[in-house]
Structures are given as C-alpha cells and as structure tokens.
C-alpha positions as CSV (number, residue, x, y, z in Angstrom):
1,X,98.7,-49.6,-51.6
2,X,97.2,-50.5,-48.5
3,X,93.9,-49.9,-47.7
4,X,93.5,-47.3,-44.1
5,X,92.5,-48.8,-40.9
6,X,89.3,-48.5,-39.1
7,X,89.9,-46.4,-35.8
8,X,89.0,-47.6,-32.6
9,X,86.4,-46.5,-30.5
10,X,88.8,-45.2,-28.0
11,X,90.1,-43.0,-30.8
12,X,87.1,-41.7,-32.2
13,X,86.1,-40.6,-28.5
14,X,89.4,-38.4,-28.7
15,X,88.4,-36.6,-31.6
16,X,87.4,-33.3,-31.8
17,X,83.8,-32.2,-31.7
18,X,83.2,-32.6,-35.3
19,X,84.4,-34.7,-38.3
20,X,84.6,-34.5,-42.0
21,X,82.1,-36.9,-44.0
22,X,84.9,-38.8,-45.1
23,X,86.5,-39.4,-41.6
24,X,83.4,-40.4,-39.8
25,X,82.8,-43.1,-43.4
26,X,86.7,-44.5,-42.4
27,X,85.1,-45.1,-39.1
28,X,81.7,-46.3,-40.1
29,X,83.5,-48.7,-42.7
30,X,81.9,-47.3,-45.6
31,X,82.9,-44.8,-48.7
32,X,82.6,-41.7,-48.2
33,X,80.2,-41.3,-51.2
34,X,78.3,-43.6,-49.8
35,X,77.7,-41.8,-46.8
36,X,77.2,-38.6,-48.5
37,X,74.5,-40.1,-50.6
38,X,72.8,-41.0,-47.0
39,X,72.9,-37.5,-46.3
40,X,71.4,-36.4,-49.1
41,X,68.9,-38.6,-49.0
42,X,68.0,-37.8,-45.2
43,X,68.6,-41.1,-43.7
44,X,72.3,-41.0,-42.3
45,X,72.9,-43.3,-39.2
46,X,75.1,-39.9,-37.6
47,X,73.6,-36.5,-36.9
48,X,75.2,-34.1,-39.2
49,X,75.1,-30.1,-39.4
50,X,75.0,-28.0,-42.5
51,X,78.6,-26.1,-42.6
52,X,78.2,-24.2,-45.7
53,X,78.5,-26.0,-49.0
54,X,79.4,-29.2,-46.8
55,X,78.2,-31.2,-43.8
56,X,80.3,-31.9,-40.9
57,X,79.4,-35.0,-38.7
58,X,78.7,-34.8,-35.2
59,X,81.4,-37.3,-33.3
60,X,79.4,-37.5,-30.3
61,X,76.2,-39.2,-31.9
62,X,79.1,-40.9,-34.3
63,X,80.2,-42.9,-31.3
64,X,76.5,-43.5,-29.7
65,X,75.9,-45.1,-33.0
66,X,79.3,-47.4,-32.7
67,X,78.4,-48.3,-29.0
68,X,75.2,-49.5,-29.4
69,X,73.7,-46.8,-27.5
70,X,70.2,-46.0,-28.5
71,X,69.3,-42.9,-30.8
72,X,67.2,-40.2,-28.8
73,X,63.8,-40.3,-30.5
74,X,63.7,-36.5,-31.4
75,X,60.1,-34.2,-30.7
76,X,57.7,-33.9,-33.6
C-alpha cells in the first residue's frame, strides 16, 4: 500500500473554501489525529471553525501557513 502524496500548493489554492481535518493533515504532513489533538488543545497552526460535532479547516489561512506568510496577530 502506498502511502498518499502531499498536494501542492498550487492545489491546495484550488480547493474549496473549507477542508476536512484530515485533508488539511495530508497537506500539513501530519496524522490526522495529530492535528485534531492540536485542536483540542487550542494550538493548531490553521484557523478552524466549529461545524457541529466536527471542525472544518479554513484553506485560506491553510495556505498563509504553507507560504510563509505571517499569521495576523488577532485583537484582545
């Protein structure tokens, strides 16, 4: 079995607005347990929203982080 490759950037920017937990992992190049354990814990490296009893990942901030753009510091 082989193991799934990592998308590019130029495919992640094609992808819909948001992403499964497990698809954004693929592209971080972690588990997907691993990543939902981040967002448990309230340190993920993506910007996620609630969606019920799951989270969804926001691509957008999915590829600021894969670009090397800096994170907006966000208003206390």
């Amino acid at each position: 079995m082989t193991k799934p490759s990592r998308p590019s950037l130029a495919d992640i920017r094609k992808w819909p607005a948001t992403i499964s937990v497990p698809q954004a992992a693929q592209a971080l190049g972690c588990s997907k347990s691993h990543l939902h354990e981040r967002i448990k814990r309230g340190d993920s490296p993506v910007k996620t929203i609630p969606f019920g009893t799951r989270h969804v990942v926001i691509t957008a901030d999915l590829v600021r982080l894969l670009s090397g753009e800096p994170r907006d510091v966000e208003a206390a």
